[in-house]
C-alpha positions in Angstrom: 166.4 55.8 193.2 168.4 52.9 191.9 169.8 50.6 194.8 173.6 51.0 194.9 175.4 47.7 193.7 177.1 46.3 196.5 180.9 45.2 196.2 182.3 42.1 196.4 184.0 43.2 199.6 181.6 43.8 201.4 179.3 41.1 200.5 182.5 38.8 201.7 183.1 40.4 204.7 179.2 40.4 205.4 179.4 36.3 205.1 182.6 36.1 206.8 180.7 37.6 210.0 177.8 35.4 209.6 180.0 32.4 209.3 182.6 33.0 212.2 179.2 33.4 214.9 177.9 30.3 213.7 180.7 28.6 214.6 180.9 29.5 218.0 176.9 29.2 218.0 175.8 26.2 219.7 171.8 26.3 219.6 172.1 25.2 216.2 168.0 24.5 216.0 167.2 28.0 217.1 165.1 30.3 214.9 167.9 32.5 214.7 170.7 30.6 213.9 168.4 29.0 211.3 168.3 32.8 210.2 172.0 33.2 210.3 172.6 30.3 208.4 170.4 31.5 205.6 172.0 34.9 205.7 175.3 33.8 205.1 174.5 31.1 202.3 173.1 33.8 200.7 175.5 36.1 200.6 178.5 33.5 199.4 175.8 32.9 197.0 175.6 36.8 196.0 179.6 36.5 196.3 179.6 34.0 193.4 177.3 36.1 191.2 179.5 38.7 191.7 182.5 36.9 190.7 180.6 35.1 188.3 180.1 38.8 186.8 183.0 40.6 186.7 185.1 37.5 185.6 187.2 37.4 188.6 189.0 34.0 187.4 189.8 32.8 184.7 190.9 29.0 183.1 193.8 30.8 181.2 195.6 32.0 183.9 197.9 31.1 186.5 198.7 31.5 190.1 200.8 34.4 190.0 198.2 36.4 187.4 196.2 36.1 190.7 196.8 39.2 193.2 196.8 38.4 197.0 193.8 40.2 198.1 191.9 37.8 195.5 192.9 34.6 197.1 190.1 34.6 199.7 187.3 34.6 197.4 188.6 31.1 196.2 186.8 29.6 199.3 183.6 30.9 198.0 182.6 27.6 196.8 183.8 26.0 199.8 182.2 27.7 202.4 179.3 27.4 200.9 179.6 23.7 201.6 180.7 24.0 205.0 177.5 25.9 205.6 175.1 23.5 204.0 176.9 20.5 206.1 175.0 22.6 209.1 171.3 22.9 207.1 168.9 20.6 209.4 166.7 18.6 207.0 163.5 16.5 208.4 163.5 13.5 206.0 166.6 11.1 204.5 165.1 12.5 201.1 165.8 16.1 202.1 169.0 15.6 203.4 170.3 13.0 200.7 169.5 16.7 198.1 171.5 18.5 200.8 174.4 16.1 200.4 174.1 15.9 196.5 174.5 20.3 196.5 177.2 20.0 199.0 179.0 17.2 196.9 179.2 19.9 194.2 180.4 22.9 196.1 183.1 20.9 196.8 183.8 19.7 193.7 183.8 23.0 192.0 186.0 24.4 194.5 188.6 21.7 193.7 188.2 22.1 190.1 188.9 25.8 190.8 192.4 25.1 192.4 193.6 22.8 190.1 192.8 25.2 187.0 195.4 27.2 188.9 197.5 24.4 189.8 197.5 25.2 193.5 196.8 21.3 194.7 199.7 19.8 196.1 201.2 16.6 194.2 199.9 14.1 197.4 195.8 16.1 196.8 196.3 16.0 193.0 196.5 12.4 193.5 193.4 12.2 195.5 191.3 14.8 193.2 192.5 12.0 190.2 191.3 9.1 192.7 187.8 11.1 193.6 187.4 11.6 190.4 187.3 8.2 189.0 184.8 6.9 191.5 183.2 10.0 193.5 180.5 7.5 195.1 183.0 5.2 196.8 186.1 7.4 197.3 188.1 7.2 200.4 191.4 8.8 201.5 191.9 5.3 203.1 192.5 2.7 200.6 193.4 -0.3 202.0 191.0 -2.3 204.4 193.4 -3.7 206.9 192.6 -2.4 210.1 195.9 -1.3 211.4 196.9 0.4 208.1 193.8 2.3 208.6 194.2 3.0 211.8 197.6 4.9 211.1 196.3 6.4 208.1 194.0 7.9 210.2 196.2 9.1 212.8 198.5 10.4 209.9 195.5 12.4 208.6 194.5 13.8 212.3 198.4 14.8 212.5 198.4 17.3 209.4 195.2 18.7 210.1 196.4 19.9 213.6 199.9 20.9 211.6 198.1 22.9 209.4 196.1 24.4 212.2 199.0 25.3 214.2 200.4 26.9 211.8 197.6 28.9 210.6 196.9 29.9 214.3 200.9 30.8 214.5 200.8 33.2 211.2 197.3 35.3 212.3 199.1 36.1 215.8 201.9 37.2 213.8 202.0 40.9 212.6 204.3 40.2 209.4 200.6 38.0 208.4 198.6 40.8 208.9 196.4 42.0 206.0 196.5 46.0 207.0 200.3 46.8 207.0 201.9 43.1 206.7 204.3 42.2 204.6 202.4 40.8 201.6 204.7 38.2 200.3 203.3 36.8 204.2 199.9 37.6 203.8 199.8 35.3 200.5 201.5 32.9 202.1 198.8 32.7 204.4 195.9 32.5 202.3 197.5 29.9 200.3 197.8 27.9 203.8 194.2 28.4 204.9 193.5 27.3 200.9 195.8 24.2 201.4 194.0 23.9 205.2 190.6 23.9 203.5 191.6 21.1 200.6 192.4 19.0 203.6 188.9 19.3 204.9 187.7 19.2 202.1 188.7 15.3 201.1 187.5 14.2 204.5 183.9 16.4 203.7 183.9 14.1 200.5 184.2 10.7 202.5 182.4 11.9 205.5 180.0 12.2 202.3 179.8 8.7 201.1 179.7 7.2 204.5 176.6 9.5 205.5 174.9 8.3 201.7 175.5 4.8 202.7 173.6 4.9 205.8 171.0 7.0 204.3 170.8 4.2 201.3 169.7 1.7 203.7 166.8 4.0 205.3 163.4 2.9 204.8 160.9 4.8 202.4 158.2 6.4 203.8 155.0 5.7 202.7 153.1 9.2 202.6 155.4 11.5 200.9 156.7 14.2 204.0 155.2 17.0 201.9 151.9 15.6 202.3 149.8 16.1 205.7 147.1 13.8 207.0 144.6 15.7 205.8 145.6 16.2 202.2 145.8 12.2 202.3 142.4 11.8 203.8 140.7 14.6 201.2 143.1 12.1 198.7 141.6 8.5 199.5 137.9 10.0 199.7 138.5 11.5 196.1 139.5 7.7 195.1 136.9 6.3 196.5 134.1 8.6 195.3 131.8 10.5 197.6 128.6 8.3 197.0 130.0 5.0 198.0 131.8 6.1 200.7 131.3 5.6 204.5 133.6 5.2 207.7 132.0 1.9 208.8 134.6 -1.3 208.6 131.4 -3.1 208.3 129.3 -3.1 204.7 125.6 -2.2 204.6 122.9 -5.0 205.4 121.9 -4.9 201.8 125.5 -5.5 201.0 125.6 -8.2 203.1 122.3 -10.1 202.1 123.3 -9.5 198.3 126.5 -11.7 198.8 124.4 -14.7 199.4 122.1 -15.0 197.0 122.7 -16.6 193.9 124.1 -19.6 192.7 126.6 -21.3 194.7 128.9 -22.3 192.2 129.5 -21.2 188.7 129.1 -23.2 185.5 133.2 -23.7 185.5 132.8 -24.7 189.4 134.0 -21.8 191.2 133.1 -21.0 193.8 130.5 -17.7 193.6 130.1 -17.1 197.4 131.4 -18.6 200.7 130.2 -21.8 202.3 130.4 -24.5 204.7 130.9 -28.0 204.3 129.3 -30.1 207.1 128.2 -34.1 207.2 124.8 -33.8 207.0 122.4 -31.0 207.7 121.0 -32.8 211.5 124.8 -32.3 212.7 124.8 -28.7 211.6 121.7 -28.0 213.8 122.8 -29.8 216.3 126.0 -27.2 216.5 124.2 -24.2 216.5 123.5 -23.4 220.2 126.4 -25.5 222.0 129.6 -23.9 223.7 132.5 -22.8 222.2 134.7 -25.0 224.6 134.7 -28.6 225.3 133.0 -29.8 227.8 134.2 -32.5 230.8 133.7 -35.8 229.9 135.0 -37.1 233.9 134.5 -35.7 237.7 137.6 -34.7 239.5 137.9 -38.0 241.6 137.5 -39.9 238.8 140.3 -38.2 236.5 143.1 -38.8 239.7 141.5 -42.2 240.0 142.4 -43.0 236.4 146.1 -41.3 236.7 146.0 -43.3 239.5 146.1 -46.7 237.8 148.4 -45.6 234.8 150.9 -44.5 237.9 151.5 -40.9 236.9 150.2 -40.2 240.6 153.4 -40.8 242.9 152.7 -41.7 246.3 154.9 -41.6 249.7 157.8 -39.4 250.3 157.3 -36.3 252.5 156.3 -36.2 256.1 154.8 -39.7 255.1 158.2 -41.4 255.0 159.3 -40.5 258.0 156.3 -42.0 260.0 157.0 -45.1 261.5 154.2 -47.9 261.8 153.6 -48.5 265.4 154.2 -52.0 266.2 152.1 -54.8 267.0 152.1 -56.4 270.4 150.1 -59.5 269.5 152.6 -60.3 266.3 155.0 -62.7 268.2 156.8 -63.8 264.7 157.6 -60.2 264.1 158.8 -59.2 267.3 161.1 -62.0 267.1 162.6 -61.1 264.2 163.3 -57.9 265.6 165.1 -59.0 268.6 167.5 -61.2 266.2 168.2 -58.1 264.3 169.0 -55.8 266.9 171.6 -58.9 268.9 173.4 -59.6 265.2 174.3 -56.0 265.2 175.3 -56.0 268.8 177.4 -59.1 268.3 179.1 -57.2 265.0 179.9 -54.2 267.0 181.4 -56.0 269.2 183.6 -58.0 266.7 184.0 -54.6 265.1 185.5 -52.0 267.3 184.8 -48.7 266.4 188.1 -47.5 264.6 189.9 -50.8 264.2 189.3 -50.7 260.5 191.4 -47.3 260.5 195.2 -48.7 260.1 196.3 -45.4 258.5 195.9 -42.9 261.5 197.9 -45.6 263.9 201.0 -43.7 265.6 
């Protein structure tokens, strides 16, 4: 029996579920929210064949040809780039691919409003501008910092407008799908649609800045798809199996083979490596002496020789403040002491202590 084809309702819905848990998921590297994820990619993917199938819009017509329970499925495309913002890649390859396919969600969803001229004049203008240079595009222009910085706070402001009043119209019961008024319920898909261009500019530059740090990532050299051991089985099928071996070293017959022969070849290149030395007596000579130099001088004989070219300084310390005992027998200098010490008794007394001090004087 022939699987019933499923409808495009319930395929939504069934995505819609998927999508609303993973965002209120927070172990996004668990096995099942891995599973999630896939689930609900797959469906929005089964929502555009469906679509894609039963030719639910159309380039020829308009916003009004479009009925109000139709409107959600315009955010096919984009929530299929939301989603695949979340995929977790392993290599700046893999995820520079998962950029590229999210680029192009985007895109087509954009393309989609404007063919029913639901962009607003200020996103028309931006759509123009991505579209002239989608590598570089930016909803900031200008580089000066504090035009930046307001254009940013400017952009933060309507996103939180647009979420307030989206969170204002689902709490109200005129918004509600099942027994609303449905001039209200359009208006509210058209403000989750105009809430979803928003983020969808700032997915396109979040974009760009994310290639531009990926641009500058280094290339690995074994391709992730590769293991160790496919690379090992790889470099022994290079080599050959009957030259191969895992020493560094080469065979003894390898070795002895490398010097014989002529030295130098007919044009004077050198065929093999050699050693120039003086004559063959100093070469002997070298064979069994150390690697190091050896001392030419004793210890006492090295401080004796910094000794005399006075890199060895001398006094200071405890030394300099020993004093020579005197000599008793030395009448000259004993002499000369005693003049000393009665000069400076005769200048102290000449000398007051204080009478030089003529500022402190009351």
């Amino acid at each position: 029996m022939a699987e019933e084809p499923k409808s495009l309702k319930s395929v939504f819905e069934a995505a819609e579920q998927k999508r609303l848990a993973l965002e209120g998921a927070f172990e996004s590297s668990s096995p099942s929210y891995r599973e999630d994820l896939a689930f609900a990619l797959k469906s929005y993917q089964e929502c555009l064949q469906i679509i894609d199938r039963i030719s639910l819009f159309s380039s020829n017509e308009g916003l009004e040809d479009i009925s109000t329970s139709d409107l959600p499925y315009m955010l096919v495309h984009y929530r299929i780039a939301e989603l695949l913002q979340r995929v977790s890649t392993s290599s700046p390859q893999e995820r520079k691919a998962s950029l590229d396919t999210t680029r192009q969600a985007y895109e087509r969803f954009l393309h989609l409003l404007d063919n029913y001229s639901i962009l607003s004049a200020s996103d028309r203008k931006l759509f123009a501008k991505y579209n002239d240079d989608p590598s570089s595009f930016s909803t900031i222009s200008t580089k000066d910092p504090t035009a930046r910085r307001n254009a940013k706070i400017a952009n933060f402001k309507a996103e939180k407008e647009l979420k307030q009043k989206l969170a204002y119209m689902r709490q109200s019961p005129r918004y509600l799908e099942d027994g609303g008024d449905e001039e209200a319920v359009r208006e509210l898909h058209l403000a989750n649609i105009a809430f979803c261009v928003h983020m969808t500019f700032q997915g396109l530059e979040g974009i760009n800045r994310e290639m531009e740090v990926l641009a500058q990532a280094p290339i690995p050299l074994i391709p992730p798809a590769t293991t160790v051991e496919e690379d090992e089985r790889r470099r022994r099928e290079s080599l050959g199996n009957n030259d191969y071996s895992e020493r560094l070293d080469g065979s003894l017959q390898r070795l002895q083979s490398n010097f014989k022969g002529p030295l130098l070849s007919q044009d004077g290149k050198p065929l093999r490596p050699f050693t120039l030395t003086a004559n063959r007596q100093e070469l002997q000579q070298g064979v069994f002496r150390p690697g190091h130099n050896l001392p030419t001088m004793s210890i006492d004989e090295y401080l004796e020789e910094e000794r005399r070219r006075g890199n060895i300084i001398e006094g200071g310390g405890e030394a300099s403040m020993r004093q020579p005992e005197p000599n008793e027998d030395d009448m000259e200098k004993a002499d000369e002491e005693t003049m000393k010490a009665r000069y400076w008794d005769e200048f102290k007394e000449e000398n007051p202590r204080g009478s030089g001090n003529t500022l402190n004087r009351g």
